[in-house]
VOPAGU-2260 file (C-alpha; in pm, 1 decimal, decimal comma):
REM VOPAGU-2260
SITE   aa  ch    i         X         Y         Z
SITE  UNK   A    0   11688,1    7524,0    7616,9
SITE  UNK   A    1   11675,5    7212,0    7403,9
SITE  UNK   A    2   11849,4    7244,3    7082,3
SITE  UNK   A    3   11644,2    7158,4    6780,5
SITE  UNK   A    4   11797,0    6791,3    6659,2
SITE  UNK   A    5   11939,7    6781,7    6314,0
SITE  UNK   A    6   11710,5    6695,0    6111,0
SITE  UNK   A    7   11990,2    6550,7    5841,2
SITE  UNK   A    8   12115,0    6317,4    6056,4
SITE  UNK   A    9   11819,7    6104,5    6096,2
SITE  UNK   A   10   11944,0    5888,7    5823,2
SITE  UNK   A   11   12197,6    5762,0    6109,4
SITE  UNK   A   12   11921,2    5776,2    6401,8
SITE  UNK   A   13   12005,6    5522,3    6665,2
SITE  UNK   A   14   11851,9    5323,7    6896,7
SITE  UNK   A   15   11510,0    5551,2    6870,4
SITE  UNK   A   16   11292,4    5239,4    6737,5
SITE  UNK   A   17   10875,4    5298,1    6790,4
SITE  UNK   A   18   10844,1    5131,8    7104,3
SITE  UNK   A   19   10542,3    4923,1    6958,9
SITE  UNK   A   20   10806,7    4745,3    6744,7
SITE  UNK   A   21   10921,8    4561,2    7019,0
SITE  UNK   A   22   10627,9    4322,9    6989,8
SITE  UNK   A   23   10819,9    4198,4    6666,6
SITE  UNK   A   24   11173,7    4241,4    6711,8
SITE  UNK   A   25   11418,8    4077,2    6931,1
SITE  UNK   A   26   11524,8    4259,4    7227,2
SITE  UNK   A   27   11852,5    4319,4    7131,4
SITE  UNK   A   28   11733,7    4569,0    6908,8
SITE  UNK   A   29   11618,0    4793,1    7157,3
SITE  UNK   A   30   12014,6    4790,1    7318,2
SITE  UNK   A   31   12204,7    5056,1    7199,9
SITE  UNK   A   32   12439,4    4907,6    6919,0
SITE  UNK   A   33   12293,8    4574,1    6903,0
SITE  UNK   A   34   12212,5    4646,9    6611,0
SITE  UNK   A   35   12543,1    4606,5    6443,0
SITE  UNK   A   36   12484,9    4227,3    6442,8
SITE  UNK   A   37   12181,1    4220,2    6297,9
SITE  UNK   A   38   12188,3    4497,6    6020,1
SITE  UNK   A   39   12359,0    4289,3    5739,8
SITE  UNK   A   40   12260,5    3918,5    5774,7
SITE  UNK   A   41   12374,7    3713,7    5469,2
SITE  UNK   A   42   12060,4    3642,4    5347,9
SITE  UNK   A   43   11739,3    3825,6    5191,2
SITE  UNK   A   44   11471,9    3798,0    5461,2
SITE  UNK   A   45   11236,3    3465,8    5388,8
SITE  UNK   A   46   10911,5    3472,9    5162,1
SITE  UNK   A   47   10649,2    3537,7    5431,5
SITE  UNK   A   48   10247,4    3374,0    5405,2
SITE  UNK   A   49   10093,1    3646,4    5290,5
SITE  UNK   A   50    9959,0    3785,6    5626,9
SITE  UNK   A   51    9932,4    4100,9    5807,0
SITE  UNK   A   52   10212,4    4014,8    6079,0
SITE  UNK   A   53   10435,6    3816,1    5831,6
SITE  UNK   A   54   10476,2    4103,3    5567,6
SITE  UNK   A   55   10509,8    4358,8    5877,8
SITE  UNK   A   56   10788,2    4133,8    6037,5
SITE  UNK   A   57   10928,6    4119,1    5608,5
SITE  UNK   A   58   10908,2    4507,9    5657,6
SITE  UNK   A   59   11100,6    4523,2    6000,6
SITE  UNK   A   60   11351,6    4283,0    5855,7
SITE  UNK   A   61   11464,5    4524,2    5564,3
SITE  UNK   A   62   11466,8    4809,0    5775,9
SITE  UNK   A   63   11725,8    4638,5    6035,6
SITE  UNK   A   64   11924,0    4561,9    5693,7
SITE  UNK   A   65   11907,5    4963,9    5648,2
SITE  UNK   A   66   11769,6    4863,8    5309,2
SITE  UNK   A   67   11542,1    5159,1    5378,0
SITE  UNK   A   68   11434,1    5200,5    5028,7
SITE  UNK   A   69   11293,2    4853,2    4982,7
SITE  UNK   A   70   11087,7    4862,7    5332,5
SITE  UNK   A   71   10921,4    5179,6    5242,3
SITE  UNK   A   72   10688,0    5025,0    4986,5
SITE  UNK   A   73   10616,8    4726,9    5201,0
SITE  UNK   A   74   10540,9    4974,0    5522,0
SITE  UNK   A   75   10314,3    5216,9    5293,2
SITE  UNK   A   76   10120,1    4892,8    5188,8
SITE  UNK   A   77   10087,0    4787,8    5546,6
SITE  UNK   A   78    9970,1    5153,9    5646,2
SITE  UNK   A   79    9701,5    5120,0    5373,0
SITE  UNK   A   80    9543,1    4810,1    5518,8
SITE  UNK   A   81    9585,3    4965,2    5877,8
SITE  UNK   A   82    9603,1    5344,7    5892,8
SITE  UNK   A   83    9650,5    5340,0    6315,7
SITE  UNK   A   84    9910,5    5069,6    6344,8
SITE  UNK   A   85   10163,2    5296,8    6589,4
SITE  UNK   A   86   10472,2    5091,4    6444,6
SITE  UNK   A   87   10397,5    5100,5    6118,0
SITE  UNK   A   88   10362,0    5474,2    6125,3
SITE  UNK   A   89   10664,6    5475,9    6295,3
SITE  UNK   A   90   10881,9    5320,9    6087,5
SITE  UNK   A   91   10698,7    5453,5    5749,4
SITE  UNK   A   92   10777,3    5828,8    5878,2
SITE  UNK   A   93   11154,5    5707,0    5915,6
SITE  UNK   A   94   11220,3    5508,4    5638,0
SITE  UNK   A   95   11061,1    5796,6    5386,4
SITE  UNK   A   96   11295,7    6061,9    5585,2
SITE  UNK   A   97   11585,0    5803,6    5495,1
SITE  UNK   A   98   11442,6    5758,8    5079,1
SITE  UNK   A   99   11453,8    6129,1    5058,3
SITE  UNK   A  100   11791,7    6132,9    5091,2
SITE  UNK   A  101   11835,5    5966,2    4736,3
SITE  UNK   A  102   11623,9    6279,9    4543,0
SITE  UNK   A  103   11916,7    6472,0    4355,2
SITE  UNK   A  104   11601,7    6707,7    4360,6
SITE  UNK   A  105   11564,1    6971,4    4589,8
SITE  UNK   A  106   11261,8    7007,5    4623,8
SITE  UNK   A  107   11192,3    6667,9    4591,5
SITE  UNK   A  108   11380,0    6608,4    4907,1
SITE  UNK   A  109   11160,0    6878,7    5063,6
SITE  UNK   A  110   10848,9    6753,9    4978,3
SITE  UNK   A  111   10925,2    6361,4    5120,5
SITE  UNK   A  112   11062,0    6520,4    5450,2
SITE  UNK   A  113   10763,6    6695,2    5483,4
SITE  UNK   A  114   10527,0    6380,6    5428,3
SITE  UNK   A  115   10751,2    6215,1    5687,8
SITE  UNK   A  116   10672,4    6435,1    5951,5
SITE  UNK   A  117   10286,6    6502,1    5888,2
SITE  UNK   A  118   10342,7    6019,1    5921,1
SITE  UNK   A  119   10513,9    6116,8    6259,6
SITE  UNK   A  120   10258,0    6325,2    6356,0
SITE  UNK   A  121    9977,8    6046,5    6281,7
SITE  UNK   A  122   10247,9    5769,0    6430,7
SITE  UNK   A  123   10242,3    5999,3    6791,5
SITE  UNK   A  124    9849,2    6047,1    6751,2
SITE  UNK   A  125    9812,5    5629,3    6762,0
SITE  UNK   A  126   10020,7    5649,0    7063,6
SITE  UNK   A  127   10402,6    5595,4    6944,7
SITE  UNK   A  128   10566,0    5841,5    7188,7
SITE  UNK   A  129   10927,8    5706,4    7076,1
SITE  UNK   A  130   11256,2    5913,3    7030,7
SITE  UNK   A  131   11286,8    5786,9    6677,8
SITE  UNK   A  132   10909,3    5932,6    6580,5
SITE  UNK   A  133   10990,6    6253,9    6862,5
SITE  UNK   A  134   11338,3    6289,6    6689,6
SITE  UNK   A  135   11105,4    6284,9    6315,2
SITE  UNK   A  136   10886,7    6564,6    6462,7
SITE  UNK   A  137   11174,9    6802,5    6519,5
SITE  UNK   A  138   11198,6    6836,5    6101,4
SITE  UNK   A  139   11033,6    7198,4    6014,7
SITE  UNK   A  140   10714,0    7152,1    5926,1
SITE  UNK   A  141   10753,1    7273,2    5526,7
SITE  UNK   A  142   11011,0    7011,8    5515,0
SITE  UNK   A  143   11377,9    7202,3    5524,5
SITE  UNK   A  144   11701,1    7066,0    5537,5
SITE  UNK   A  145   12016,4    7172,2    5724,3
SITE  UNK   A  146   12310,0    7182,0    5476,1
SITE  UNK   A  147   12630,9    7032,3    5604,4
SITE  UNK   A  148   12910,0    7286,6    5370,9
SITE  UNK   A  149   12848,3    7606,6    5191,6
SITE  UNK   A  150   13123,0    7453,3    4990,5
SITE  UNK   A  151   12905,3    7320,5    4685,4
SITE  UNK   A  152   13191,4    6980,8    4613,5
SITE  UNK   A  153   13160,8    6886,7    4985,3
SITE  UNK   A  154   12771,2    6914,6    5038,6
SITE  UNK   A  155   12708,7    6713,5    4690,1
SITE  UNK   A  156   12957,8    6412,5    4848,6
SITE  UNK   A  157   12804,1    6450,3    5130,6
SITE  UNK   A  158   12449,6    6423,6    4953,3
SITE  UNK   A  159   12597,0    6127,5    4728,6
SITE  UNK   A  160   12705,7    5924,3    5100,5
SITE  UNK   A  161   12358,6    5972,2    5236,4
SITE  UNK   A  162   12201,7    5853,4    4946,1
SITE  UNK   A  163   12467,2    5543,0    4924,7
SITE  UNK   A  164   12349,1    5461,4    5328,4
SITE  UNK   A  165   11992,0    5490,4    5218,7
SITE  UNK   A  166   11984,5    5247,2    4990,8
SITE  UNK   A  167   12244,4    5024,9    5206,1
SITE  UNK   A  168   12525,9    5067,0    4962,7
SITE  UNK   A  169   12794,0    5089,8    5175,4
SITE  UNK   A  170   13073,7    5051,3    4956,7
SITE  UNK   A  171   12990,2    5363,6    4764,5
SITE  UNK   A  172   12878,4    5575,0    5085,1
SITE  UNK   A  173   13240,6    5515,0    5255,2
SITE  UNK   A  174   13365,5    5650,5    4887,0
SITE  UNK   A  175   13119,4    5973,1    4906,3
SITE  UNK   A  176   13239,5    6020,6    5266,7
SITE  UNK   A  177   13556,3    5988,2    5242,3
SITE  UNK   A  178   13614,3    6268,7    4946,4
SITE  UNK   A  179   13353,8    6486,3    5179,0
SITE  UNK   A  180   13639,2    6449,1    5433,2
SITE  UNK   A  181   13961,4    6504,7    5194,3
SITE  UNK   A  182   13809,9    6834,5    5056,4
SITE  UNK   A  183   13704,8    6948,3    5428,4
SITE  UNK   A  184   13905,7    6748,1    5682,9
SITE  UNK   A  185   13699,4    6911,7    5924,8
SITE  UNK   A  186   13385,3    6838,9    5798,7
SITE  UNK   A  187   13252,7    6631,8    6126,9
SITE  UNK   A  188   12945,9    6434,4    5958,0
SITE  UNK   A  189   13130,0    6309,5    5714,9
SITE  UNK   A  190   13393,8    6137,5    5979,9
SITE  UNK   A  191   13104,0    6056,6    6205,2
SITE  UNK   A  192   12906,2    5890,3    5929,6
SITE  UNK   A  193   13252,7    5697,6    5811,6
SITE  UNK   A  194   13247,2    5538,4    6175,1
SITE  UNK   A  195   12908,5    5446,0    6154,4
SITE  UNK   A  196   12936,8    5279,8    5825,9
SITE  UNK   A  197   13154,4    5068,4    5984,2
SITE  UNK   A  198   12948,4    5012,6    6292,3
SITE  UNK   A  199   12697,0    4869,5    6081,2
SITE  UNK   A  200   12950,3    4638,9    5904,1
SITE  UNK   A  201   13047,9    4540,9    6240,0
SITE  UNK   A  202   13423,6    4682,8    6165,8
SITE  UNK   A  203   13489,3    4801,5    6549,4
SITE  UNK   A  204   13824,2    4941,4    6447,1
SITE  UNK   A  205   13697,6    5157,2    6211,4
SITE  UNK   A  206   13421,1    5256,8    6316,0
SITE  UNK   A  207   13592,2    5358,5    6668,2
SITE  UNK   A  208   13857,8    5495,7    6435,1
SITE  UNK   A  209   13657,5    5769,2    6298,2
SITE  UNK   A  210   13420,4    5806,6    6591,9
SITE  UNK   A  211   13728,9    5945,6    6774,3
SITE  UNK   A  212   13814,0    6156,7    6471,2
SITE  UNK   A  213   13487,9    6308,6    6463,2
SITE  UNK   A  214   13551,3    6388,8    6813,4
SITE  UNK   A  215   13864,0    6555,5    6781,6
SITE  UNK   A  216   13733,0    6758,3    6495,5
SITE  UNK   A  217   13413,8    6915,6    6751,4
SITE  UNK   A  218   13410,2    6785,8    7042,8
SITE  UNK   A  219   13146,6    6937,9    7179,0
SITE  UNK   A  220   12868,7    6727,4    6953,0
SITE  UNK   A  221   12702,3    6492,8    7113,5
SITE  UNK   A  222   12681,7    6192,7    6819,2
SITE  UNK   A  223   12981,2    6070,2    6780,3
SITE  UNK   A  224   13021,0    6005,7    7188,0
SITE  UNK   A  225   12697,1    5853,9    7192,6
SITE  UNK   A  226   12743,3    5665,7    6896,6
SITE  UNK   A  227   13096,1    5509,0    7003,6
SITE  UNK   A  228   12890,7    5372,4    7335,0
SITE  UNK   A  229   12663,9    5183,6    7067,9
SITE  UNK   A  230   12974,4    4993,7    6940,8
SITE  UNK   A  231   13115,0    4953,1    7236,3
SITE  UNK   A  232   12788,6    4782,5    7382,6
SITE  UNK   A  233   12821,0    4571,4    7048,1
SITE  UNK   A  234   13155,1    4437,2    7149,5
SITE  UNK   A  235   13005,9    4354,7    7542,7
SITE  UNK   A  236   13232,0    4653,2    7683,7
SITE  UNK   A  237   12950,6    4747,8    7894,5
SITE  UNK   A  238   13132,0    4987,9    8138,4
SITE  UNK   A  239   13354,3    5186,0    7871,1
SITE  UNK   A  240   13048,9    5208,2    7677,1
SITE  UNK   A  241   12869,4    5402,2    7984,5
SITE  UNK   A  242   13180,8    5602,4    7973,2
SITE  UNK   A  243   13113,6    5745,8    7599,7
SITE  UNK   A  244   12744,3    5764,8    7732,9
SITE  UNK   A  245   12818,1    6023,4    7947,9
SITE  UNK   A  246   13079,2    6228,8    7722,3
SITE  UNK   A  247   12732,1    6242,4    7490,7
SITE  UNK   A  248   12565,6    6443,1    7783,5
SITE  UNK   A  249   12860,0    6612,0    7888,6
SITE  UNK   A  250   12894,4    6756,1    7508,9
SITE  UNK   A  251   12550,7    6839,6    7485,0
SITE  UNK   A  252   12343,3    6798,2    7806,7
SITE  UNK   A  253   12035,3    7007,9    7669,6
SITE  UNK   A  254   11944,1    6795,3    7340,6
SITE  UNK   A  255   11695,2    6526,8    7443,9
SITE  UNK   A  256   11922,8    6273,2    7182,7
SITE  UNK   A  257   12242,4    6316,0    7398,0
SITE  UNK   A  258   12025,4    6131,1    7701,3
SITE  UNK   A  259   11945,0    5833,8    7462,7
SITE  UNK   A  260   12249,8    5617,9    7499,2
SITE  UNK   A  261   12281,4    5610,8    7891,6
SITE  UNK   A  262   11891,1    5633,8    7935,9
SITE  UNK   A  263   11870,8    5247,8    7757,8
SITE  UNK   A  264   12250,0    5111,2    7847,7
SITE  UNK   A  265   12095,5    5158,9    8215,2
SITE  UNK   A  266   11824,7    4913,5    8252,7
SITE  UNK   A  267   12011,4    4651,5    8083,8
SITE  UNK   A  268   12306,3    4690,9    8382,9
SITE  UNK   A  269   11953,8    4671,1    8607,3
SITE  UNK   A  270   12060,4    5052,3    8712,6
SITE  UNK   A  271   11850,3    5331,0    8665,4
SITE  UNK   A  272   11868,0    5702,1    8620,0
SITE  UNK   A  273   11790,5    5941,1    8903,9
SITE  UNK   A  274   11929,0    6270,3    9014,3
SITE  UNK   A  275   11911,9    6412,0    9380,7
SITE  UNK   A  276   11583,4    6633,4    9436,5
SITE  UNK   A  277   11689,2    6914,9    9640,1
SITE  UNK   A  278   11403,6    7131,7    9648,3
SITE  UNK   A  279   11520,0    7559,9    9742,3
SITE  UNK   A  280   11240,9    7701,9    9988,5
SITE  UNK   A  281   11111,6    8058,3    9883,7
SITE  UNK   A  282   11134,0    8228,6    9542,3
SITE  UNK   A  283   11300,8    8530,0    9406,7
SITE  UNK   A  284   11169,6    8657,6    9072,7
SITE  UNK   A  285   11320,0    8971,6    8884,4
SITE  UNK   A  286   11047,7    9192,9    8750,8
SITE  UNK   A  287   11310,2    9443,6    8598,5
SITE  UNK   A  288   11339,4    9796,9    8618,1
SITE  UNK   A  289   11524,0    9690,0    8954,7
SITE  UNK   A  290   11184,3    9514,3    9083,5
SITE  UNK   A  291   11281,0    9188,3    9234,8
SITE  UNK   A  292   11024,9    9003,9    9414,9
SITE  UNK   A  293   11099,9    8753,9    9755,9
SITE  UNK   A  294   10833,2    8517,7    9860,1
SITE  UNK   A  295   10921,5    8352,1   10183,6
SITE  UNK   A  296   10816,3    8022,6   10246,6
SITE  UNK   A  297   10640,3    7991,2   10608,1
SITE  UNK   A  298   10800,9    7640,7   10669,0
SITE  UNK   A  299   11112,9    7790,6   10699,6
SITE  UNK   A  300   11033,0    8018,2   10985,6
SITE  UNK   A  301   10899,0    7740,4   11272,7
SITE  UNK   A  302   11031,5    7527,9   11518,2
SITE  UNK   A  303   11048,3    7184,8   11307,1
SITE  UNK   A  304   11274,6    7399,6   11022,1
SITE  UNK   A  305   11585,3    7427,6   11280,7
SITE  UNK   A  306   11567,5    7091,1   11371,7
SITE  UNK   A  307   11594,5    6957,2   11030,3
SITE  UNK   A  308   11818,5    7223,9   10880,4
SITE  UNK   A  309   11558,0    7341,8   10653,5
SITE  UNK   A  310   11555,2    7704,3   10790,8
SITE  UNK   A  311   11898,7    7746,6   10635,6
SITE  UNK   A  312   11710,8    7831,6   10292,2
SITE  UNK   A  313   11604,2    8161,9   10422,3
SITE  UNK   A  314   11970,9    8304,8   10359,6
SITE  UNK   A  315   11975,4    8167,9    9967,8
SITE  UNK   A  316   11682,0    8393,3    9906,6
SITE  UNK   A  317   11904,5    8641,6   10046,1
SITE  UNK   A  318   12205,4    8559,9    9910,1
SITE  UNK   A  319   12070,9    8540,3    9563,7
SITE  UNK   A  320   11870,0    8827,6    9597,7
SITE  UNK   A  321   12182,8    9117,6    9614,4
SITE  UNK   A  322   12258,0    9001,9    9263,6
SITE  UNK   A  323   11951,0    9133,5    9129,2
SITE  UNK   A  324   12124,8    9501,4    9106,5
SITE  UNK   A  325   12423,6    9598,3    9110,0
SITE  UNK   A  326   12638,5    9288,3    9202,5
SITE  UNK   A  327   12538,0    9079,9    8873,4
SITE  UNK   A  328   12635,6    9465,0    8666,4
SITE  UNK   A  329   12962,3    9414,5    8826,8
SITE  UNK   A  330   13021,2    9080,4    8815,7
SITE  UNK   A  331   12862,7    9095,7    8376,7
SITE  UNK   A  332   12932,7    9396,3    8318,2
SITE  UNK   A  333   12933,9    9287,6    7908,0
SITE  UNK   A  334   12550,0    9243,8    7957,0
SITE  UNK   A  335   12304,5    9441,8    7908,3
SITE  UNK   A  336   11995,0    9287,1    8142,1
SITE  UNK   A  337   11962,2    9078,3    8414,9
SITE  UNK   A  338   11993,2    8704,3    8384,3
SITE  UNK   A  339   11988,1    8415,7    8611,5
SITE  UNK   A  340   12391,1    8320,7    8654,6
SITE  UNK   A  341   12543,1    7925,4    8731,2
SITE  UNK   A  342   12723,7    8204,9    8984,0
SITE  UNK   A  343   12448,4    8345,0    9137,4
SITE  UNK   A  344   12271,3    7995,7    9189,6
SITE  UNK   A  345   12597,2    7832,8    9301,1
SITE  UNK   A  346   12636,1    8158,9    9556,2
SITE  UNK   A  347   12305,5    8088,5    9692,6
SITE  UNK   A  348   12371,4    7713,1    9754,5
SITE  UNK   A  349   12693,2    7757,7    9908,7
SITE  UNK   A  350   12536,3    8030,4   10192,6
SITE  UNK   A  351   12275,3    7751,8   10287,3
SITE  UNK   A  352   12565,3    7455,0   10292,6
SITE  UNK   A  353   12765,3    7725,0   10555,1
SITE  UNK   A  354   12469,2    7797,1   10747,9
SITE  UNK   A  355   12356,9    7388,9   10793,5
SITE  UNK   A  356   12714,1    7262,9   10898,7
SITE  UNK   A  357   12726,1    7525,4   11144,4
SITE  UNK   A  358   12362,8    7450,0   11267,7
SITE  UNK   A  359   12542,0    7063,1   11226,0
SITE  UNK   A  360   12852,2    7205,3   11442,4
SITE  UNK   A  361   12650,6    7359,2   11728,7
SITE  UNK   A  362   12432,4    7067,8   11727,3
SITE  UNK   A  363   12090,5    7226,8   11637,8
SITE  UNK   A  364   12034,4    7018,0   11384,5
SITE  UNK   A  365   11857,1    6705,6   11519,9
SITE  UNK   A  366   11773,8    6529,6   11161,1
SITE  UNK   A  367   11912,3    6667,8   10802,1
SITE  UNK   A  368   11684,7    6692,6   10592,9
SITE  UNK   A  369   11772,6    6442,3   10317,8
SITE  UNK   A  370   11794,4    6740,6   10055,7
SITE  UNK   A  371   12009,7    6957,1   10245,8
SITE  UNK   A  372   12243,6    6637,7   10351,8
SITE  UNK   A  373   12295,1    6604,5    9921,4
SITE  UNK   A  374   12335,5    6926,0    9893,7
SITE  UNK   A  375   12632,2    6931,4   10144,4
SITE  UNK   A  376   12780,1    6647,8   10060,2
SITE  UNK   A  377   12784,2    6765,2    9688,8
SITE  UNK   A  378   12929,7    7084,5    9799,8
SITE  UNK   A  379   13241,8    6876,4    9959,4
SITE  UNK   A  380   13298,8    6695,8    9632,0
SITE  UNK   A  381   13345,2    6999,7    9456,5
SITE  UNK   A  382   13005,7    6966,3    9241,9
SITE  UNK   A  383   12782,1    7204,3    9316,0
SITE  UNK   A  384   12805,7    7324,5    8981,3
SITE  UNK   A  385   12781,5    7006,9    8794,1
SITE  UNK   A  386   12475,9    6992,5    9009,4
SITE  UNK   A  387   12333,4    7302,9    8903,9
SITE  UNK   A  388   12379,8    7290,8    8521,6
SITE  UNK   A  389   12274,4    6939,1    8473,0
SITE  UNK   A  390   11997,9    6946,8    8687,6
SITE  UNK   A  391   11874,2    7274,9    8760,6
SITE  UNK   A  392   11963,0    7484,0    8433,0
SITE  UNK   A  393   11703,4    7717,4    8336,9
SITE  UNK   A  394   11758,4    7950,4    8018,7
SITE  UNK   A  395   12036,0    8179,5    8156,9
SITE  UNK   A  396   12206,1    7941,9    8358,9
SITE  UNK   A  397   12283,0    7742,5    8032,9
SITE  UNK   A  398   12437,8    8033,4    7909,8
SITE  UNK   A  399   12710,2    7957,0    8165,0
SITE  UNK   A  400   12767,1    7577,5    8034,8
SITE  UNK   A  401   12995,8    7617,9    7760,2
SITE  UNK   A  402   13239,1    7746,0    7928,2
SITE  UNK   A  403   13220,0    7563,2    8264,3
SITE  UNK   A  404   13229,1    7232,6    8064,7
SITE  UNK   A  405   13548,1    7325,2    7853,2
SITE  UNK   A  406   13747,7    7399,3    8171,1
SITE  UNK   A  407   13586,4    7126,4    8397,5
SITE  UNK   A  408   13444,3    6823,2    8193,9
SITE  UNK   A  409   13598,0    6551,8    8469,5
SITE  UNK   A  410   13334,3    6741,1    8703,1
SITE  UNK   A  411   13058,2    6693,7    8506,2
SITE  UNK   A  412   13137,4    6352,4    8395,1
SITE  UNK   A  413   13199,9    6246,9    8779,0
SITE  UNK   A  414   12839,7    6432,0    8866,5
SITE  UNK   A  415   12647,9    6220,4    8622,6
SITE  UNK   A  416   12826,5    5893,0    8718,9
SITE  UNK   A  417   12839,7    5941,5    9067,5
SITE  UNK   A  418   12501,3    6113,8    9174,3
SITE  UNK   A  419   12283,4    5961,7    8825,8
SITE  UNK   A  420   12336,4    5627,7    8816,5
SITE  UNK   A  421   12157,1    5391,9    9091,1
SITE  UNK   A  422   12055,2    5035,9    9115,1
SITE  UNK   A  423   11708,0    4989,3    9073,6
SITE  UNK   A  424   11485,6    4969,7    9344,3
């Protein structure tokens, strides 16, 4: 269900560094938006001795600078003298994606993106299993490009602005954007790459200016949520950040990216991410031509399954299995096959929470099984189907997101908070 990331925007990845590169950076590089004090120091990085380490750290140093286009060389000679260096791959693969952008060639472009994926695909094989080099894989193999306008004057500003960041010209790339924006002013890259212009400047106004435009041009994109966490984690507002964290996932809860954000501001709050593992005995599988199949799990059926509660899933096999005819042709009747509903999964939950609280109110339940006690207690908050689409979506259940999320974001943004988040053990 995963969409496939934009390959485009990888000029303005974030906070998707090789994790190998953490033997040479500072820490703060692997906290989302710290980089926005370290991206433009005031001076060139210092003449190294000549060795491996000290050009690699030279390297690293020009690529927190976004001065992508002067690393590249200095990463391709490193990757000479040590084909299987995981970081090095890593950053090579990104920092060519980023050159490409400056080819007014075509094909040109093409041909580099490619090259940076078949380095992503050597960077994995040495063992860098980062988002950055994960995010680098997701580029079509031959190399194409996702345009951002069919309107030939916005896509070349918006060409001229990525090729400006590449080469860490900001001045110009604000200019590119900008005109991108006045000839489409909803043209939601070029608003979400104004703001994070001036993230990297370290201009939190602006840049949480334009995040918020972005936002209110689509907001049902993932980036410029996640993105306005970065600066906010920048400026120390750790819990607003967490906020815009979980909008990201909210937006776009299926794209690996939109996890990114909350998945690193977590540790550093010493929390973790975990959601509850409630675990439905029995299966019901459609087979089609109205051929459903039950399997009944034998647990449910003996002496120990009453006393626990756990007995109580024998009626959401049944419950979900009457809308495997005519009930989900009613209930659809716009669609032409069967497909697992959020309304058929949230049916099935809510016949086992009715059947354990009135085991619970005729005492017959001794202990609740943990599952079934989150279950019901999600159920009484209202969540069960925050519950269900963030953490048990299969293909046609996300169908159903969209539209659950644009009438009931506060639920979903409550689910993740609430029932996500944890300190760690």
């Amino acid at each position: 269900m995963e969409n496939q990331v934009r390959p485009r925007l990888l000029a303005h990845a974030r906070n998707l560094l090789p994790q190998a590169v953490s033997a040479v950076l500072t820490i703060a590089l692997l906290v989302p938006g710290a980089r926005a004090q370290t991206l433009t120091p005031p001076n060139p990085p210092a003449q190294t001795d000549g060795s491996y380490e000290a050009r690699k750290q030279q390297a690293i140093a020009l690529y927190r600078q976004n001065r992508m286009t002067e690393a590249m060389p200095l990463l391709e000679k490193l990757h000479d003298e040590k084909p299987t260096d995981a970081a090095v791959l890593g950053l090579l693969s990104f920092t060519v994606l980023a050159n490409s952008a400056t080819f007014s060639d075509s094909e040109m472009r093409k041909k580099e993106r490619a090259r940076a994926r078949k380095l992503a695909v050597e960077a994995q094989a040495a063992g860098d299993n980062s988002n950055l080099t994960k995010a680098v894989l997701d580029i079509p193999e031959d190399g194409s490009e996702i345009v951002f306008s069919d309107r030939a004057a916005v896509q070349s500003a918006m060409d001229e602005g990525e090729a400006a960041f590449a080469k860490g010209n900001f001045d110009a790339a604000v200019a590119a954007y900008s005109r991108a924006l006045a000839l489409d002013p909803k043209q939601y890259h070029a608003a979400l790459f104004l703001g994070d212009v001036y993230f990297k400047r370290g201009d939190h106004e602006q840049s949480m200016h334009w995040f918020a435009r972005a936002i209110e041009i689509d907001p049902n994109q993932e980036t410029a949520y996640r993105y306005w966490g970065d600066d906010l984690v920048a400026q120390g507002r750790w819990d607003d950040a967490r906020d815009k964290f979980i909008d990201a996932i909210v937006a776009e809860p299926y794209r690996r990216s939109s996890w990114v954000g909350l998945s690193q501001w977590a540790p550093k709050q010493k929390l973790t991410l975990a959601f509850p593992q409630i675990n439905p005995k029995g299966k019901i599988e459609d087979k089609g031509e109205k051929h459903t199949n039950i399997t009944i799990d034998p647990s449910m059926l003996n002496e120990n399954a009453k006393k626990d509660g756990t007995n109580a899933w024998f009626i959401y096999t049944l419950a979900r299995a009457t809308w495997h005819g005519e009930k989900f042709q009613n209930e659809f009747p716009q669609e032409k096959a069967y497909r697992h509903t959020l309304r058929e999964e949230v049916d099935g939950l809510q016949a086992v929470v009715r059947q354990v609280k009135e085991g619970l109110a005729k005492k017959e339940i001794k202990q609740l099984d943990p599952g079934l006690a989150a279950l019901v207690k999600l159920a009484n908050e209202g969540l069960l189907e925050s519950y269900v689409l963030i953490s048990r979506p299969d293909e046609g259940i996300g169908k159903d997101y969209p539209a659950y999320r644009d009438a009931h974001r506060d639920k979903l943004h409550q689910y993740i908070a609430v029932w996500g988040i944890h300190p760690q053990p």
